[in-house]
Every structure is written in structure tokens, then in C-alpha cells.
C-alpha angles and dihedrals in degrees: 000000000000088000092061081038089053087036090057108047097051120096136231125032133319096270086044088051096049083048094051081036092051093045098044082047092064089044104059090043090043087055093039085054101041096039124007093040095056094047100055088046096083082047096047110091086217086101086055101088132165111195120106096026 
């Protein structure tokens, strides 16, 4: 469903829309990478380990 929606919207025609897919698709992992990631990790229990105490 948010896929048709996104499908729809952008302009041009299907190989100019991959492309804006494509592109918009780097971005929002770029920014998951560079600024949400970062922020969970102090909150992620992965840090908390308990081999060699």
C-alpha cells in the first residue's frame, strides 16, 4: 500500500522513479545509520554482557 502511494506520486517515468526510489532508499538508511542508530545503542542491552565476570 505505501509502496502504489509512493509509486504514484513520483514523477517521470518508471526507470526515473527506480532511480528517485533508489536514491530516497540510501538516504533513509544513510540517516538511520549516521543518526537514529547511534542514538538506541546506549538503550540496546547488546553492550550488557556477561562472559568473562
Amino acid at each position: 500500500m505505501m509502496y502504489a502511494w509512493l509509486w504514484r506520486h513520483l514523477p517521470g517515468p518508471a526507470a526515473v522513479r527506480v532511480l528517485v526510489l533508489a536514491v530516497l532508499a540510501v538516504a533513509v538508511l544513510a540517516a538511520c545509520f549516521v543518526w537514529v542508530f547511534p542514538a538506541v545503542a546506549p538503550y540496546m542491552p547488546f553492550n550488557d554482557t556477561t562472559v568473562g565476570e
